[in-house]
Rosetta silent file (secondary structure, phi, psi, omega in degrees, C-alpha in Angstrom):
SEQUENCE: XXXXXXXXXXXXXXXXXXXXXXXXXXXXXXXXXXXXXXXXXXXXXXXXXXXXXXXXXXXXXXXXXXXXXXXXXXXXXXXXXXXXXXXXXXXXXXXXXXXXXXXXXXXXXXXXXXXXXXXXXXXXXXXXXXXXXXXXXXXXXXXXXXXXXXXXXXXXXXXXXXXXXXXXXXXXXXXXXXXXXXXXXXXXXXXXXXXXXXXXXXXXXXXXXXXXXXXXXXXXXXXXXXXXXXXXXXXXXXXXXXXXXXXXXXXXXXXXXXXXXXXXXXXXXXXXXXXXXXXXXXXXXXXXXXXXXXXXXXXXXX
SCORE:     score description
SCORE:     0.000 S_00000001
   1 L     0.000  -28.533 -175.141   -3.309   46.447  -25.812 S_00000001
   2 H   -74.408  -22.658  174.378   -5.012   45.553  -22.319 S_00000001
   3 H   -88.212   11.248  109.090   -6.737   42.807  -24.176 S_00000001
   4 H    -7.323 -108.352  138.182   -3.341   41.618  -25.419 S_00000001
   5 H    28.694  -67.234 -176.276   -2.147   41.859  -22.606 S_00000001
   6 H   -81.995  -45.533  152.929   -5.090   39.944  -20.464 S_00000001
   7 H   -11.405  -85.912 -125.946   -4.582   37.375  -23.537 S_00000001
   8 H   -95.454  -44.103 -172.874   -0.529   36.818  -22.923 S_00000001
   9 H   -76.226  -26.426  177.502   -1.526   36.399  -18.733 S_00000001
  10 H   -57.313  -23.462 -171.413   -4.099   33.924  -19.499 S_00000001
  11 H   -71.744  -47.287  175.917   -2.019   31.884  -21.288 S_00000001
  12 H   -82.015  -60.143  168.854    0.827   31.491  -18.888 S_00000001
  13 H   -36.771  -12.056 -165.700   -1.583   30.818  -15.857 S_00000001
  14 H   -96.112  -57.131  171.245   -3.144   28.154  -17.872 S_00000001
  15 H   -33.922  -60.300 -163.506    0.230   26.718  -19.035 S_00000001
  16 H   -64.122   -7.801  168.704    1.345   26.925  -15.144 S_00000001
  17 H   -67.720  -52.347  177.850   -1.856   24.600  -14.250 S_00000001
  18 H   -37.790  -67.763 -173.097   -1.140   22.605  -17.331 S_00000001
  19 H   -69.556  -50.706  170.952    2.434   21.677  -15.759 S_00000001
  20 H   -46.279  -41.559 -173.763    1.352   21.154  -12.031 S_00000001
  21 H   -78.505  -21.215  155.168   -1.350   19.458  -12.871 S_00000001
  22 H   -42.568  -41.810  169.223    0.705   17.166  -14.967 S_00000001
  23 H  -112.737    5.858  166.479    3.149   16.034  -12.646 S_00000001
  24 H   -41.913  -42.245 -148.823    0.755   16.418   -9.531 S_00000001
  25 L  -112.260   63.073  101.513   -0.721   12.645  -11.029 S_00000001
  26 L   -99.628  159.016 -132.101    2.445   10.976  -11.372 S_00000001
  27 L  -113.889   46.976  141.307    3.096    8.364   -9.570 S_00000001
  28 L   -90.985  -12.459 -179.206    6.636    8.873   -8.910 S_00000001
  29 H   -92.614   -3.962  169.165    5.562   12.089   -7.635 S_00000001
  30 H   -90.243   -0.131 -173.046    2.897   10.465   -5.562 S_00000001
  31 H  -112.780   -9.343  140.005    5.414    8.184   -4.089 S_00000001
  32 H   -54.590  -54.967  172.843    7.599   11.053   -3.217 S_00000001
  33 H   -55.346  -26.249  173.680    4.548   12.741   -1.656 S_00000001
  34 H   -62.845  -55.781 -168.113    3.986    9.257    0.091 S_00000001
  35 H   -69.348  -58.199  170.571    7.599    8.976    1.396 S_00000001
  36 H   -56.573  -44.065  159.653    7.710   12.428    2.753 S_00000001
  37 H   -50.970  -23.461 -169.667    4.900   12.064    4.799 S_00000001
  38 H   -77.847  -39.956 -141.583    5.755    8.568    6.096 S_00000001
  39 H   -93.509   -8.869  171.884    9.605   10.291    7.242 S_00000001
  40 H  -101.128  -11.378  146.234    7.349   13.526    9.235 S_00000001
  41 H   -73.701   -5.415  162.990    5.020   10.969   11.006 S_00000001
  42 H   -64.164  -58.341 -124.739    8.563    9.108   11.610 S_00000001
  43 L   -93.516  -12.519 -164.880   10.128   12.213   13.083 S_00000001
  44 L   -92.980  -13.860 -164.064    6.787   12.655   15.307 S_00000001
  45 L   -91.344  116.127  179.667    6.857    9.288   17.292 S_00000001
  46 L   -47.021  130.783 -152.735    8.175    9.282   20.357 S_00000001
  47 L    -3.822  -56.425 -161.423   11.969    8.016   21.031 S_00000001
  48 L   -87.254   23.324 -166.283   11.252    4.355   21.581 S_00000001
  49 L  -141.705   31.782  165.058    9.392    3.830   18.550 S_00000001
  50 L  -127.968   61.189 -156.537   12.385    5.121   16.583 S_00000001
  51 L  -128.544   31.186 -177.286   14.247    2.200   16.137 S_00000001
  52 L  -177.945  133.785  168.108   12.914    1.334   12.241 S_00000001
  53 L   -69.917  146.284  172.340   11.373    3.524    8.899 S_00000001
  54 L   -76.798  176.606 -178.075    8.123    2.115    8.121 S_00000001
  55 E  -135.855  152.968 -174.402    8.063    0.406    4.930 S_00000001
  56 L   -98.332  130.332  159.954    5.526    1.454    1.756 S_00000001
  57 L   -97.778   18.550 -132.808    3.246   -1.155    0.530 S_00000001
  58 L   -29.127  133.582 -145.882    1.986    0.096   -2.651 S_00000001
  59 E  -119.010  103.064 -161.340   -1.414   -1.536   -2.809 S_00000001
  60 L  -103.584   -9.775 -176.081   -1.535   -2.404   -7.160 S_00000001
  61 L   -47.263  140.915  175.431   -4.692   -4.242   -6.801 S_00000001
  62 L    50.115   40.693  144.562   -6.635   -3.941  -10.199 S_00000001
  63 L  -123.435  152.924  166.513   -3.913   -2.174  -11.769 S_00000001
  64 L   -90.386  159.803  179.088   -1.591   -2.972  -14.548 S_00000001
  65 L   -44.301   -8.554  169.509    1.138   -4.211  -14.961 S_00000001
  66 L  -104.837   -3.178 -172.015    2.638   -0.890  -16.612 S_00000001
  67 L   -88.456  -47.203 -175.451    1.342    1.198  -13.726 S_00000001
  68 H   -46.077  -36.781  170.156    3.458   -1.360  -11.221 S_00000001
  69 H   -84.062  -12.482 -161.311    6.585   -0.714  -13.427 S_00000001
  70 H  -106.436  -24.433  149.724    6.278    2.500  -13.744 S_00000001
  71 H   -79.958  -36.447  168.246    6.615    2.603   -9.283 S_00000001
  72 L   -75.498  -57.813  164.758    9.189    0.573   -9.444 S_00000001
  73 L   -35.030  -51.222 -157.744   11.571    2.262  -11.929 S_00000001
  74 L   -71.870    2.573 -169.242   10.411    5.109   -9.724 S_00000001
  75 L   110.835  -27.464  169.575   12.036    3.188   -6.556 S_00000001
  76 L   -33.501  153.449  138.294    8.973    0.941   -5.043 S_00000001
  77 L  -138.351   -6.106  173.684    9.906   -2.643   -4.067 S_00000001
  78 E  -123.501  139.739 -172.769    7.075   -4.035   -1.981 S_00000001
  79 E  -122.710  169.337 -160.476    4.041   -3.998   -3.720 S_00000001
  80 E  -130.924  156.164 -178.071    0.585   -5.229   -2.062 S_00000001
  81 E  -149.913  146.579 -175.742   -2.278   -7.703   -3.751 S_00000001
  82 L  -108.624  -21.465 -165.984   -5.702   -8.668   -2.163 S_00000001
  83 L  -123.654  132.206 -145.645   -6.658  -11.657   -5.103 S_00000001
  84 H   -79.013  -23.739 -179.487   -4.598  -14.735   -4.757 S_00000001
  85 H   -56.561  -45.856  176.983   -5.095  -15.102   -8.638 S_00000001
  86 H   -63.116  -64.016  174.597   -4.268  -11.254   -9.733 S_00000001
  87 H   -42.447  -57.258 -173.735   -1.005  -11.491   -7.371 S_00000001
  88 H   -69.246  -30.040  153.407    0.255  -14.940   -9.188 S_00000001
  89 H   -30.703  -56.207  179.553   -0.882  -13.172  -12.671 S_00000001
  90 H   -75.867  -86.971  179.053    1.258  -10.256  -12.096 S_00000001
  91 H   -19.064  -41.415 -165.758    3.897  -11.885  -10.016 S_00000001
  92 L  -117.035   23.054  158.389    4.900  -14.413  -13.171 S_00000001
  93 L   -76.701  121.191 -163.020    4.189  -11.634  -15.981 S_00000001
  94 H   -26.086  -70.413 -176.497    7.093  -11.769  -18.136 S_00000001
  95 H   -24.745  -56.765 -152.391    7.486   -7.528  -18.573 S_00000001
  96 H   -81.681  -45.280  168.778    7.398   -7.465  -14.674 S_00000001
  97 H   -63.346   -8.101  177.421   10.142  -10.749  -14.030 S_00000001
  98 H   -87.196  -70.030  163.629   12.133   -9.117  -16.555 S_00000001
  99 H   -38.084  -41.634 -155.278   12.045   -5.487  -15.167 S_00000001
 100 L  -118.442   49.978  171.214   11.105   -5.829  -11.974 S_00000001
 101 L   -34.114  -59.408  164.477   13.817   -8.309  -10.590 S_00000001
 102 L  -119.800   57.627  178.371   13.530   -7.505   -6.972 S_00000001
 103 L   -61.340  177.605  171.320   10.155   -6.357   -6.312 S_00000001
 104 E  -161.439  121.990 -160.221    8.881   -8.114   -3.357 S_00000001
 105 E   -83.865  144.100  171.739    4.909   -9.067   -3.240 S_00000001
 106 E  -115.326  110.790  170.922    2.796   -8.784   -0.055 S_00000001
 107 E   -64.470  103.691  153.460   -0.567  -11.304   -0.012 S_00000001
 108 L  -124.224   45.689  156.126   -2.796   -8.686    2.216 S_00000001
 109 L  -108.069 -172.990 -171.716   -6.225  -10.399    1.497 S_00000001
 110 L   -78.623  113.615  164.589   -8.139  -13.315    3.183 S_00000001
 111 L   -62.523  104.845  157.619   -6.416  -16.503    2.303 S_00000001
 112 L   -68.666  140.255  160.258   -8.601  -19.656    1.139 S_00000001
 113 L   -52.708  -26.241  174.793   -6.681  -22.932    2.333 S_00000001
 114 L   -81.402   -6.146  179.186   -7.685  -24.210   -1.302 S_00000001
 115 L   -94.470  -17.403  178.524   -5.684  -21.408   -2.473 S_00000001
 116 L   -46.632  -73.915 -157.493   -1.989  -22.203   -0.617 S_00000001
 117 H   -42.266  -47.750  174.986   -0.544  -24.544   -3.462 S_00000001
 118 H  -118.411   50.701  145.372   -0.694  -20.826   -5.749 S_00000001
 119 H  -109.317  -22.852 -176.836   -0.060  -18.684   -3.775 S_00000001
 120 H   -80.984  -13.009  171.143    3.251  -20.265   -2.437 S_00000001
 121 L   -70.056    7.520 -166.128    3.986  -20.665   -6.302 S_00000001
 122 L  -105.308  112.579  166.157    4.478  -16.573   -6.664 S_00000001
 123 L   -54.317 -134.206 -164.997    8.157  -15.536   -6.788 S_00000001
 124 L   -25.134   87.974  143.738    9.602  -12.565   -4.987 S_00000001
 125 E   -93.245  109.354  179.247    6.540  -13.464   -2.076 S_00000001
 126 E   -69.464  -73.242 -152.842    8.108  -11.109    0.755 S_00000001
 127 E  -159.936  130.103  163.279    5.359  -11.942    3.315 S_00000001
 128 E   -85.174  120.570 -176.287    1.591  -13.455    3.612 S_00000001
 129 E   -80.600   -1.855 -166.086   -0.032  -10.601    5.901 S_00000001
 130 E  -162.970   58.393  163.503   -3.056  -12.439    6.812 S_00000001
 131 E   -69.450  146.927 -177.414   -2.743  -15.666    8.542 S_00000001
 132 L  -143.265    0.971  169.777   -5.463  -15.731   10.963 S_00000001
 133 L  -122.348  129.897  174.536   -5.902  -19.293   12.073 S_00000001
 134 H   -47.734  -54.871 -160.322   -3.806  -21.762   13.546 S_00000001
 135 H   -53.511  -38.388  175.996   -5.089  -24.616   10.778 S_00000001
 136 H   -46.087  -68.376 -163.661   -4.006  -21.790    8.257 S_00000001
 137 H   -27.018  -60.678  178.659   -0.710  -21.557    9.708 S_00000001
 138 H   -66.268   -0.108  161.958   -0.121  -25.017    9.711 S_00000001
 139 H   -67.285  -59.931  177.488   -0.971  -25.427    6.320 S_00000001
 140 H   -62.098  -45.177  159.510    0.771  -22.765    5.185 S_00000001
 141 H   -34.107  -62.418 -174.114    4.024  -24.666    7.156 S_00000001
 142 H   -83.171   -2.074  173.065    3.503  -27.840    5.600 S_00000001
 143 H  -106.992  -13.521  148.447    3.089  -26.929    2.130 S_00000001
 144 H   -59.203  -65.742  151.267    6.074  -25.122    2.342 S_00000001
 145 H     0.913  -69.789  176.820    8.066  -27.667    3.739 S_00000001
 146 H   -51.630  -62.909 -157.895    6.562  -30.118    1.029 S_00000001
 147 H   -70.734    6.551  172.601    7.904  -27.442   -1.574 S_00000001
 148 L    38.549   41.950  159.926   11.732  -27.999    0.281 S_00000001
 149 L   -61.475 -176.840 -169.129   12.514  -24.138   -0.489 S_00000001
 150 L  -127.790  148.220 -170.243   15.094  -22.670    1.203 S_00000001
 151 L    72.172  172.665 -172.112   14.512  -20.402    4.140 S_00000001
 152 L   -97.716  149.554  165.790   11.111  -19.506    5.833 S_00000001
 153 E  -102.282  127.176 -147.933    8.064  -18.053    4.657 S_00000001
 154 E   -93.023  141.459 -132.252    7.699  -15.090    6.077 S_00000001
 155 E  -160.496  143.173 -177.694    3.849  -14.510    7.797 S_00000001
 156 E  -130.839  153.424  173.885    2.149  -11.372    9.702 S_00000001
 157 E   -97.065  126.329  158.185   -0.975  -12.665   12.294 S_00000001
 158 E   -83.825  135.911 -133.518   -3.912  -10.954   11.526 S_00000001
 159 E  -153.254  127.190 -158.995   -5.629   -9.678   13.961 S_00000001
 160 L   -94.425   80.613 -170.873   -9.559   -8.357   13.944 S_00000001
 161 L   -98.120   38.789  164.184   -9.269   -5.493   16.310 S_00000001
 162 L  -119.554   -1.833  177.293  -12.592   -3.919   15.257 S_00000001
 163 L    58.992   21.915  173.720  -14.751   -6.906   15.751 S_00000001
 164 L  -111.007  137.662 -140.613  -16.216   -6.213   12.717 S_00000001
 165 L   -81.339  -10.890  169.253  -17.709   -9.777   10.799 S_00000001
 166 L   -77.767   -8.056  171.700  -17.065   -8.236    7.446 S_00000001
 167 L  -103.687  145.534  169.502  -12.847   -8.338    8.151 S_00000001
 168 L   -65.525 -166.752 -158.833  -11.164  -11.351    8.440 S_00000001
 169 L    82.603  115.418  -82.679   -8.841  -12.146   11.678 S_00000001
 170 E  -147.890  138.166  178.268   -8.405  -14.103   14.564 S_00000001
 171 L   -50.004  158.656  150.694  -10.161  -12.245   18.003 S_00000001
 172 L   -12.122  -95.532  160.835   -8.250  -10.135   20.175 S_00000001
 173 L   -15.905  -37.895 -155.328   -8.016  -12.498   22.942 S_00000001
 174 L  -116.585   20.981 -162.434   -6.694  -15.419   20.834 S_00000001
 175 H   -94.170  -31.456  157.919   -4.188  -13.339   19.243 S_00000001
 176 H   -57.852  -67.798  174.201   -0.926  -14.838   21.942 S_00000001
 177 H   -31.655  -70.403 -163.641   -2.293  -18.417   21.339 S_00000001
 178 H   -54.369  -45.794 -169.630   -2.067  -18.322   17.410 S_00000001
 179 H   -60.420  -19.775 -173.970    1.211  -16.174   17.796 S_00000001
 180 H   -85.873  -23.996 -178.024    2.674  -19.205   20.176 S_00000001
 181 H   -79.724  -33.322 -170.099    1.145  -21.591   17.701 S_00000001
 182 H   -67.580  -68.672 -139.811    2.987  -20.056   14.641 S_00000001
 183 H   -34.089  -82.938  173.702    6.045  -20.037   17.006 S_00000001
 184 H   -79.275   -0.342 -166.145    6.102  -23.102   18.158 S_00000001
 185 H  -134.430   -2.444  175.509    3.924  -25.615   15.880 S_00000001
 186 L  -147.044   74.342  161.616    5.053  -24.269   11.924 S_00000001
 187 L   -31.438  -29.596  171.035    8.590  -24.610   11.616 S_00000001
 188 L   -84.988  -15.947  174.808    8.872  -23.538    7.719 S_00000001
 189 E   -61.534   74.301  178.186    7.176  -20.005    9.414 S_00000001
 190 E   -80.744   97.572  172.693    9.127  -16.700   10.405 S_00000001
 191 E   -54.176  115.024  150.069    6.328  -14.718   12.119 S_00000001
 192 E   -82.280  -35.103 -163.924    6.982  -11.351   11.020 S_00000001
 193 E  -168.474  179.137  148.714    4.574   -9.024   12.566 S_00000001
 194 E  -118.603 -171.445 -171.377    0.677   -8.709   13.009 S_00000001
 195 E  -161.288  134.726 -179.905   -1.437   -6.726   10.883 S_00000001
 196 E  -117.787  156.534  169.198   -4.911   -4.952   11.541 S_00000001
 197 L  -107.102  -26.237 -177.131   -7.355   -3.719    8.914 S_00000001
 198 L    44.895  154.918  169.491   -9.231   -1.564   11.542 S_00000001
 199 L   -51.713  146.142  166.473  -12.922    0.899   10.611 S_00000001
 200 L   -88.985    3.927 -161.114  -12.708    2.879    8.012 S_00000001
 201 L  -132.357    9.030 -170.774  -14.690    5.137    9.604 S_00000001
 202 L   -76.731  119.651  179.067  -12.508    6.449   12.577 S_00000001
 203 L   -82.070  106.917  178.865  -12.579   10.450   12.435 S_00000001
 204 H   -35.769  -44.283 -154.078   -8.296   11.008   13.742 S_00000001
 205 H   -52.466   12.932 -168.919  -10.043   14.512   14.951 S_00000001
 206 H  -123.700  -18.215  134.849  -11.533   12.747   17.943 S_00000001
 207 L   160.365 -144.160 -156.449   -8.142   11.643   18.885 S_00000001
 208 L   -78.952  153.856  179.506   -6.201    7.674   18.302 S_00000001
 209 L   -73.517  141.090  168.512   -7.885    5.201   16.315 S_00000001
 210 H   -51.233  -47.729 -144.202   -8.919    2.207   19.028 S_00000001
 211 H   -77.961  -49.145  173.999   -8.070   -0.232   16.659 S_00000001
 212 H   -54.461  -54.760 -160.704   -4.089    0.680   16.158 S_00000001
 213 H   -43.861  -88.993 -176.300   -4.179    1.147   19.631 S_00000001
 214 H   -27.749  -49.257 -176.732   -5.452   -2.498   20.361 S_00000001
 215 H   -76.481  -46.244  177.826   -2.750   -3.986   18.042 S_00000001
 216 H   -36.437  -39.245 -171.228   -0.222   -1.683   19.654 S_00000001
 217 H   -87.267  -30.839  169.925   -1.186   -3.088   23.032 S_00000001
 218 H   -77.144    0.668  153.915   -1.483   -6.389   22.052 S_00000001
 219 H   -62.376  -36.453 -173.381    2.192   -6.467   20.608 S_00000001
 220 H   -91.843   -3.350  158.213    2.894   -5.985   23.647 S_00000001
 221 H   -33.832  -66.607  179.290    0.787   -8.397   25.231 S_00000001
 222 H   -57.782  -94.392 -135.698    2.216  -11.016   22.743 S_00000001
 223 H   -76.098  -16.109  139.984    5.905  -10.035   23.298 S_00000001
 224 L   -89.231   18.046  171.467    5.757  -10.219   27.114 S_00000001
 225 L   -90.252  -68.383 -155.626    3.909  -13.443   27.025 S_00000001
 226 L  -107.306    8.676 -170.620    6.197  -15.253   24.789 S_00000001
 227 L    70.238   29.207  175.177    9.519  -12.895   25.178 S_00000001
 228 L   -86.365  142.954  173.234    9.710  -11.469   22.636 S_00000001
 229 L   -66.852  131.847 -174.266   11.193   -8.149   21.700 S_00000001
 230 H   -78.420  -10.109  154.280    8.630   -5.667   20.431 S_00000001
 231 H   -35.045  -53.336 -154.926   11.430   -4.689   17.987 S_00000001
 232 H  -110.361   19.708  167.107   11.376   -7.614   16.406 S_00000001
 233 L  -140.538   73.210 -152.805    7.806   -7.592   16.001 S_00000001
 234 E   -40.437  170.418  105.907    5.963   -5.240   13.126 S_00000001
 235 E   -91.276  133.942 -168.642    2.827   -3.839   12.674 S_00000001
 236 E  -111.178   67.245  158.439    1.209   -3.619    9.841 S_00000001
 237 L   -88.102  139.147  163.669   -1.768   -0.822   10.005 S_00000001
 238 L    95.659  136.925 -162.111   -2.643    2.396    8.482 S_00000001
 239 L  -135.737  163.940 -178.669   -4.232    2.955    4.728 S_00000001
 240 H   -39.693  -54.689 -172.594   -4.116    5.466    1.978 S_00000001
 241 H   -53.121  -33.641  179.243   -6.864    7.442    4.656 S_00000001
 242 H  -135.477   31.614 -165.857   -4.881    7.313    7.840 S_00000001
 243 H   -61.087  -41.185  178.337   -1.125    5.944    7.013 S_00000001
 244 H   -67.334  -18.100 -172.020    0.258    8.861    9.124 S_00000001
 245 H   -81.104  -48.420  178.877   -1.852    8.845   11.861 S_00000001
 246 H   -44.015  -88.793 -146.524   -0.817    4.552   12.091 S_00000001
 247 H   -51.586  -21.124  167.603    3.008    5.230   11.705 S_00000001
 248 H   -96.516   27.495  168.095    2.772    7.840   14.659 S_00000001
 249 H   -85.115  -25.597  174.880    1.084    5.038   16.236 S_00000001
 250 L   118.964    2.927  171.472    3.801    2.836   15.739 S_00000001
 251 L   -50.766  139.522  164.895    3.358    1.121   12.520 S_00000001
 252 L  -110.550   -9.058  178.817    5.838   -0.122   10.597 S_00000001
 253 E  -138.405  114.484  173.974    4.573   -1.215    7.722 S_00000001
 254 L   -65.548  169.616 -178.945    1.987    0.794    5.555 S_00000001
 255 L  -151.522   91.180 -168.503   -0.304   -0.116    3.068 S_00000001
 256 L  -112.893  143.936 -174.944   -1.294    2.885    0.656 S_00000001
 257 L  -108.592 -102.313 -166.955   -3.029    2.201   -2.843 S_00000001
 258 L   -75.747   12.169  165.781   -5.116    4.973   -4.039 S_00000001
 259 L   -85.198  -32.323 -167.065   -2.478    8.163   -2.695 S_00000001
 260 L   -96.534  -65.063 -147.070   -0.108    6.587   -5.157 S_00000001
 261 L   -73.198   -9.999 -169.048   -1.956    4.732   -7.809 S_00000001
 262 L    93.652  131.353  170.565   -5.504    7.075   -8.320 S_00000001
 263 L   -33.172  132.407  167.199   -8.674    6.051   -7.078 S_00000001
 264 L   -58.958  166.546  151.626   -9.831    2.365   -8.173 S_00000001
 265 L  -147.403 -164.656 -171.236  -12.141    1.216  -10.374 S_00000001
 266 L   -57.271 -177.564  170.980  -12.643   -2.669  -11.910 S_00000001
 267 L   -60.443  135.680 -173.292  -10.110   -5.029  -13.154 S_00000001
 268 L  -157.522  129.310  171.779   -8.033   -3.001  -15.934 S_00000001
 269 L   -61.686  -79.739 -169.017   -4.805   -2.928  -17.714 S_00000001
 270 L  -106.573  125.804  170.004   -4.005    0.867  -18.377 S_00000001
 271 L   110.923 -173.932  172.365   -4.811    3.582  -16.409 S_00000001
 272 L  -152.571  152.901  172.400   -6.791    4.784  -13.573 S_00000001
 273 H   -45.771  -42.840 -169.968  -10.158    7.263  -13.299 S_00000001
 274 H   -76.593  -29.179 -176.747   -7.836    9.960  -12.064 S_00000001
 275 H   -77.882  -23.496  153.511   -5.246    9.840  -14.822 S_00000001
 276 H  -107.941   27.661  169.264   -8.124    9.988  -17.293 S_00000001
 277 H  -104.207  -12.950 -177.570  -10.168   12.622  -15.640 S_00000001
 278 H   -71.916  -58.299 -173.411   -6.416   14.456  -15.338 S_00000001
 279 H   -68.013  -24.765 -168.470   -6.533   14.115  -18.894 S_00000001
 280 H   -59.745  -64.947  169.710   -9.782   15.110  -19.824 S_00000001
 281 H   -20.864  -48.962  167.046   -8.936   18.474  -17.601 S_00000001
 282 H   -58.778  -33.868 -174.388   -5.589   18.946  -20.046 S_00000001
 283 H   -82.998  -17.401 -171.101   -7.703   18.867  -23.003 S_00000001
 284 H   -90.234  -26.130  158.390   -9.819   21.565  -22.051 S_00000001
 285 H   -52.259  -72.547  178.076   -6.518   23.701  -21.200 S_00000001
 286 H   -35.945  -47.237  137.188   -5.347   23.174  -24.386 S_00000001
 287 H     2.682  -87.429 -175.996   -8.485   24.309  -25.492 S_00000001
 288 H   -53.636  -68.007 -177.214   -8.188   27.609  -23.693 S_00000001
 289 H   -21.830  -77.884 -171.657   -4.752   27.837  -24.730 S_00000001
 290 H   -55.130  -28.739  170.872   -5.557   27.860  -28.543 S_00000001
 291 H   -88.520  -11.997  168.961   -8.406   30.133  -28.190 S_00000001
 292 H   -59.737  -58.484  171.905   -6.407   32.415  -26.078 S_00000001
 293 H   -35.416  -86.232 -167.462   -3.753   31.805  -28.928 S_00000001
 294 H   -46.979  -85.758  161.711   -6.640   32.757  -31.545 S_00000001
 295 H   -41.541   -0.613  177.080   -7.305   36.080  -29.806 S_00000001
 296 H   -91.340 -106.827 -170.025   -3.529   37.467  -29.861 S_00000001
 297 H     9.675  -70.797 -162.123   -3.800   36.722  -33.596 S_00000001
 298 H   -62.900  -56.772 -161.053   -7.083   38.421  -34.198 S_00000001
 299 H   -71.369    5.023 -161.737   -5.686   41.620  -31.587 S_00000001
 300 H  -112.158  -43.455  176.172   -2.352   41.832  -33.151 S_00000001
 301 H   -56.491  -20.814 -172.578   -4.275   42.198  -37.083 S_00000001
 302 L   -96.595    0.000    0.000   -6.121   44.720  -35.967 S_00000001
């Protein structure tokens, strides 16, 4: 009977792993687990930096098109793309204009100028995050224009504040010029925000990342330069690795990927490495299960 018994507990611990680990990797339950953290790094920021919810980017690069649907049914609407090609792919796949009426796409890679004409072709385009040059801007201005849409296309400055030559972005220093240039010199333009990519390599434990800092100070550089309200002027900082530490930095707009979606791997339609190493994990429960299963049997004949 005790090995009965030991039998009957194994079974239900295995089961209760079975179900946690099941809805641990889905990703409405990672985009709950997303959300609640973004609203207790809200709740953490001091008063005058409580005048807006950050907003979730869901970062879909090199995922499919059923993992993108499958966050949006779950409530996503701004989803994030690094390849100008992948984004206009996605953006005008039937499944997803049919489903996904008002998603709303974020550009947050390095823009080629030979690349404008398709990227301004991608419907629901919320915002390009990563003008970094006047001559972009004014590109980006005039080929809207040209396309006589209605309303502005909406634009974040990027800004390099880590100085490092593998990220794109316009210096520090030059970051009030460009913002006065979008201002005043690309008319088809609504400057939303800036946006930093910052090191990857900043340990929080040593206290705030420099680089949020630096765009933090240089909103306000920019917004007492040119008058601007710092309200009325986002930041866009903070990654699956540090989104909480950004938003009690003052970010408003996040940009998390592999917290929702599972660690990347290459361009792919279904799935992700975590969802089949999740599975792999399940099979070997099931496993257990049935030989657990297999030993009641044998202990109950006997």
């Amino acid at each position: 009977m005790a090995k009965l018994f030991r039998c009957m507990l194994q079974i239900v611990d295995i089961e209760r792993k079975m179900s946690t680990s099941s809805s641990h990797f889905s990703i409405a339950n990672q985009l709950l687990y997303v959300n609640d953290k973004i609203k207790a790094a809200s709740a953490k920021r001091p008063q005058h930096l409580q005048y807006s919810t950050p907003r979730l980017v869901a970062v879909s690069k090199t995922k499919g098109t059923d993992l993108i649907i499958e966050a949006y049914d779950a409530g996503q609407r701004h989803f994030g793309e690094n390849y100008v090609v992948e984004l206009h792919e996605k953006a005008n796949d039937i499944e997803i204009q049919d489903r996904c009426q008002d998603i709303q796409w974020h550009f947050i890679g390095h823009l080629q100028r030979n690349k404008i004409s398709k990227i301004l072709d991608v419907p629901n385009l919320f915002v390009i995050e990563t003008v970094d040059s006047e001559k972009l801007a004014k590109a980006l201005s005039d080929s809207w224009g040209k396309l006589k849409k209605s309303g502005h296309l909406q634009v974040m400055a990027q800004i390099n504040t880590s100085g490092e030559t593998s990220k794109s972005g316009c210096s520090p220093s030059e970051a009030v010029q460009l913002v006065k240039y979008i201002k005043e010199n690309c008319p088809h333009l609504q400057l939303l925000g800036l946006m930093t990519i910052g090191s990857f390599d900043h340990d929080i434990n040593s206290g705030p990342n420099p680089d949020f800092q630096a765009l933090f100070d240089i909103r306000k550089e920019v917004c007492q330069s040119l008058n601007i309200l710092e309200k009325d002027l986002e930041l866009s900082m903070g990654m699956s690795a540090d989104f909480e530490h950004a938003i009690e930095m003052g970010s408003t707009n996040v940009r998390v990927g592999s917290t929702i979606f599972g660690e990347r791997r290459g361009h792919q339609e279904k799935g992700t490495a975590t969802d089949q190493s999740v599975q792999t994990d399940q099979n070997q429960e099931t496993n257990d299960v049935q030989s657990s299963l297999n030993q009641i049997e044998s202990l109950a004949l006997t």
